[in-house]
C-alpha positions as CSV (number, residue, x, y, z in Angstrom):
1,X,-22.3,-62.4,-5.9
2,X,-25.5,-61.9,-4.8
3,X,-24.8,-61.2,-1.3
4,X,-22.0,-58.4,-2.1
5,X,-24.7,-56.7,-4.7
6,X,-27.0,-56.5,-1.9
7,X,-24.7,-54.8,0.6
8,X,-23.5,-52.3,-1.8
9,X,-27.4,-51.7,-2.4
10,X,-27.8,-51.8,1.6
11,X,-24.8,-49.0,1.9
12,X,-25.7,-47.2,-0.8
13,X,-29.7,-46.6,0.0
14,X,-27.8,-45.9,3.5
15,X,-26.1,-42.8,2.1
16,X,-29.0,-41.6,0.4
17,X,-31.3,-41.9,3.1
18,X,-28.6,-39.9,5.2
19,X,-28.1,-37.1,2.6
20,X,-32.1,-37.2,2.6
21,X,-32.2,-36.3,6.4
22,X,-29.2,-34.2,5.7
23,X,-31.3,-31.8,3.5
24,X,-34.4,-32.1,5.4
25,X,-32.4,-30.7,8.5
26,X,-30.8,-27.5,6.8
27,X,-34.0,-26.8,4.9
28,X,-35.9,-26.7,8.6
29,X,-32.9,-24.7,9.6
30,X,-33.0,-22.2,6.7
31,X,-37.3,-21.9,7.7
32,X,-36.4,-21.3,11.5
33,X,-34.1,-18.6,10.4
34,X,-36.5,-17.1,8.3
35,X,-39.4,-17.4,10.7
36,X,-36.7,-16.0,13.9
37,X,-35.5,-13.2,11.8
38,X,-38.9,-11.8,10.7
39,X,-40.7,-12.2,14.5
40,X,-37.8,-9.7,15.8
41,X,-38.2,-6.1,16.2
42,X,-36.8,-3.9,14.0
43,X,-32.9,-3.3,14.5
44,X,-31.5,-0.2,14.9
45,X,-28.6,0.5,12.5
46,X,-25.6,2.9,12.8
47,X,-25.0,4.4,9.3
48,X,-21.6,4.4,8.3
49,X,-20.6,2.1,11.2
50,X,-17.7,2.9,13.3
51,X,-15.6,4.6,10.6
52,X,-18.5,7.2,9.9
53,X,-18.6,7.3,14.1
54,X,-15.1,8.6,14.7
55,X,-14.6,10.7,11.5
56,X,-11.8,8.2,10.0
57,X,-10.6,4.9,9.6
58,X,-11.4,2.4,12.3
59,X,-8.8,-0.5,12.9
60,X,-9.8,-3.5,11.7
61,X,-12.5,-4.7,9.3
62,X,-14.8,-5.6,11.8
63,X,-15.2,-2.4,13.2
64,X,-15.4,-1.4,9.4
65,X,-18.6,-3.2,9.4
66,X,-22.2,-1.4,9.7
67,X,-23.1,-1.9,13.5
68,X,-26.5,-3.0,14.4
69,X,-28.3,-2.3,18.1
70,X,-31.4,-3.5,19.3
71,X,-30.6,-0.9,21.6
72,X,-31.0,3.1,20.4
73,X,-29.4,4.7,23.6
74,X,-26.5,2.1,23.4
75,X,-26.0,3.7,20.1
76,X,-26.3,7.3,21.1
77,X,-24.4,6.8,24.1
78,X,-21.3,5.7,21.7
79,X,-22.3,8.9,19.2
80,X,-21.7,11.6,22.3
81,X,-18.8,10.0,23.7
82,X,-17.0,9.7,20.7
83,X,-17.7,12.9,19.6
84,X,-16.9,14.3,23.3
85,X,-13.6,12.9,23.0
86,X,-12.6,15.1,19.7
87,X,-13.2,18.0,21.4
88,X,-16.3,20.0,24.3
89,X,-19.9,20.0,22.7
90,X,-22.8,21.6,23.6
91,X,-26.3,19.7,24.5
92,X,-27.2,20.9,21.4
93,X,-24.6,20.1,19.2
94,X,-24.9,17.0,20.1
95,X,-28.8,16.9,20.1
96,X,-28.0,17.3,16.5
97,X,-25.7,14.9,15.7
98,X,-28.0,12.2,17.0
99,X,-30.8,13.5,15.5
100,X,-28.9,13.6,12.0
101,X,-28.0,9.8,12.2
102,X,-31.6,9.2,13.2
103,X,-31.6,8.4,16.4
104,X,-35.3,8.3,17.7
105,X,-35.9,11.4,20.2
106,X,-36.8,10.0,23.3
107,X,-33.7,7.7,23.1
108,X,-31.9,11.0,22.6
109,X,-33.7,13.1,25.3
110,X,-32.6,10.2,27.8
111,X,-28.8,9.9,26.8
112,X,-28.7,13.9,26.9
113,X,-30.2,14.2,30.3
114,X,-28.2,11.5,31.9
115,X,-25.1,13.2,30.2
116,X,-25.8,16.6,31.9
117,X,-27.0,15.5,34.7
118,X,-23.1,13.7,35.4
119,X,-21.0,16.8,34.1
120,X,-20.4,15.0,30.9
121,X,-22.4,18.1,28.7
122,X,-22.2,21.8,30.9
123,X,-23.2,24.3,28.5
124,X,-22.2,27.3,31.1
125,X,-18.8,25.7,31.4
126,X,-18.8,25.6,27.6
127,X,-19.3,29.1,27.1
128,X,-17.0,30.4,29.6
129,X,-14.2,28.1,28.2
130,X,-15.1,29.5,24.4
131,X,-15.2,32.8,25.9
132,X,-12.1,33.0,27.2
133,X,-10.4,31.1,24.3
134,X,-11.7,32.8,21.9
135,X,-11.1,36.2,22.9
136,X,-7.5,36.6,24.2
137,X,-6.7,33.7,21.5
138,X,-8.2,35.4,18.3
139,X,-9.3,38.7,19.6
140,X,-12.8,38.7,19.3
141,X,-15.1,41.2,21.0
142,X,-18.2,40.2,22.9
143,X,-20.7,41.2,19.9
144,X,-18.6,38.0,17.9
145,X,-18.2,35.5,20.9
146,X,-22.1,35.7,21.8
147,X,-23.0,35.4,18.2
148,X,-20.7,31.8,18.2
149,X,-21.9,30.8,21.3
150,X,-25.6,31.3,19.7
151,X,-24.9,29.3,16.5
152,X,-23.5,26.1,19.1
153,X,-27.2,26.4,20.6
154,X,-26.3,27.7,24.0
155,X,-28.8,29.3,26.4
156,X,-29.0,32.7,26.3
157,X,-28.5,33.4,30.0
158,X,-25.3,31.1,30.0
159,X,-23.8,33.3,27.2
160,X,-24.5,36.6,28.9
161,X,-23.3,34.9,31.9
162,X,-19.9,34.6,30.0
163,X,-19.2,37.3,28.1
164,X,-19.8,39.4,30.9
165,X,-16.7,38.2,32.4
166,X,-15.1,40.5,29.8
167,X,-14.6,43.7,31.2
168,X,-14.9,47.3,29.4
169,X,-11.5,47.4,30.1
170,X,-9.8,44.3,28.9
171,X,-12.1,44.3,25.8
172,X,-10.4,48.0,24.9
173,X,-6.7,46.7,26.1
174,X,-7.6,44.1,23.4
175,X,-8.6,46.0,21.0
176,X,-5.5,48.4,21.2
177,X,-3.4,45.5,21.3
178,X,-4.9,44.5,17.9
179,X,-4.7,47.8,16.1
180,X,-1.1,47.9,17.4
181,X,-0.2,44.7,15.5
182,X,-1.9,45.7,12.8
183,X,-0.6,49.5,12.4
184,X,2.4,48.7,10.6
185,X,0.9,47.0,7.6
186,X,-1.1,50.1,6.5
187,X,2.0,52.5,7.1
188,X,2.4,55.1,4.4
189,X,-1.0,55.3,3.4
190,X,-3.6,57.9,3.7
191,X,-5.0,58.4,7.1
192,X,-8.6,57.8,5.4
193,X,-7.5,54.5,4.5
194,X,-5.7,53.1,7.5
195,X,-9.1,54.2,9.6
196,X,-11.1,52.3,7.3
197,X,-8.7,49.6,7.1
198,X,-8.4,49.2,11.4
199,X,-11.9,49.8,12.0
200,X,-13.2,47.3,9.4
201,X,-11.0,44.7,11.2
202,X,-12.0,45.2,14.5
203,X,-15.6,45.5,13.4
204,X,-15.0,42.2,12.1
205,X,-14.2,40.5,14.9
206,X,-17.1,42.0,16.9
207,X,-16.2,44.9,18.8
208,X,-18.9,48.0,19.0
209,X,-18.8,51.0,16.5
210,X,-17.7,53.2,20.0
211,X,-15.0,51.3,20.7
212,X,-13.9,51.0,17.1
213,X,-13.7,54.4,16.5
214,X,-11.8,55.8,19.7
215,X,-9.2,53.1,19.6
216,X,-8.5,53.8,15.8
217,X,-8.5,57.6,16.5
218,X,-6.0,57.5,19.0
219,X,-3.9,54.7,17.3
220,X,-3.7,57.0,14.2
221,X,-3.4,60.1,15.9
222,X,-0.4,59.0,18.1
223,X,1.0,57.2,14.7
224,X,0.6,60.8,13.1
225,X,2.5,62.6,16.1
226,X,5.6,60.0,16.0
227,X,5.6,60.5,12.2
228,X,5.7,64.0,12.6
229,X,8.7,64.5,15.5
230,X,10.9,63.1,12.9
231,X,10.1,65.8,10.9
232,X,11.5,68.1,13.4
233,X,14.5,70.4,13.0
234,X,14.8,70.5,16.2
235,X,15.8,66.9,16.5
236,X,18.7,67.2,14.2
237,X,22.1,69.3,14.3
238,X,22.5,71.8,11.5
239,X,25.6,73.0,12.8
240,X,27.5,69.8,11.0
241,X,29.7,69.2,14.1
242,X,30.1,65.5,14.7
243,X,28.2,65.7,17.9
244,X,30.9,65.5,19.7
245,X,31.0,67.7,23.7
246,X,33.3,70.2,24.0
């Protein structure tokens, strides 16, 4: 009897002393964590994660997660593309973007230059594309498109650069064009009103008071001239014959 109650003594101090070195091991673990964790620099987190990255919902929860760098232009390098993907940005634009998610500046200056200096940002291409888009797609006049192009943060000397493309001439073809499309609406009321009507919309979309006023004088006039040949007798047979030749 004595000899089992001395090995169930034996294996039980054994399992104490293990469960002993047991916790001494995860409680040196938990320190060295501690200690590893606070001797690091500082990380550099992505607010939102991914999700607030792209605009939407990522795929799957781990991309959900916050992201965390220890390298800023890794993160800002992921910011530009992703947002170069959607759709062209200026230098600016992006400059913003970074600086709005807190990237530090010199991690931003370094991703920006390296981005223009392989095609990846081209503000002059930007402006020309814009330029071109903008105006035979919505009709604006150069006074509007330079005004955009200044909001995106484009240099003044690549927006000049662009909207001087536009000549004189196509910028009155459009404007015709516009006044045209627009005529019909404001049929059958008074001449006062369809000027102020026409000119308000092409002032609106940025073409100069000149302009605005010689196109809708000669749009009205030549509406008033049509209106008015229907008017004629001439035009119409008051003999009541059927029309028919002899």
């Amino acid at each position: 009897m004595s000899g089992r109650s001395g090995a169930r003594s034996s294996r039980g101090g054994g399992r104490a002393r293990r469960r002993a070195r047991a916790g001494t091991a995860n409680a040196t673990a938990t320190a060295g964590g501690s200690g590893s964790s606070q001797s690091q620099p500082k990380l550099w987190a992505v607010p939102g994660g991914i999700d607030d990255l792209t605009g939407g919902a990522a795929g799957s929860e781990s991309e959900k997660a916050p992201r965390r760098e220890d390298d800023p232009e890794s993160v800002a390098r992921l910011i530009c593309l992703r947002m170069l993907t959607v759709a062209p940005r200026t230098r600016a634009q992006l400059a913003d973007a970074l600086r709005r998610r807190g990237v530090p500046e010199d991690a931003a200056a370094a991703v920006l230059a390296r981005f223009a200096e392989v095609g990846l940002i081209d503000d002059a291409t930007f402006a020309s594309a814009w330029v071109e888009s903008r105006h035979y797609g919505r009709g604006l006049g150069r006074r509007a498109l330079e005004a955009e192009l200044n909001q995106r943060g484009v240099d003044r000397a690549d927006i000049q650069a662009a909207v001087d493309r536009l000549s004189p001439e196509t910028e009155l073809a459009t404007a015709r064009a516009l006044v045209q499309r627009r005529l019909a609406s404001t049929a059958g009321q008074p001449a006062e009103v369809r000027a102020r009507r026409l000119a308000g919309m092409l002032a609106r979309k940025g073409y100069p008071s000149g302009l605005v006023y010689r196109v809708v004088r000669e749009a009205i006039e030549q509406a008033n001239q049509e209106a008015a040949s229907f008017d004629d007798d001439e035009l119409f047979d008051d003999s009541g014959g059927d029309g028919e030749l002899d």
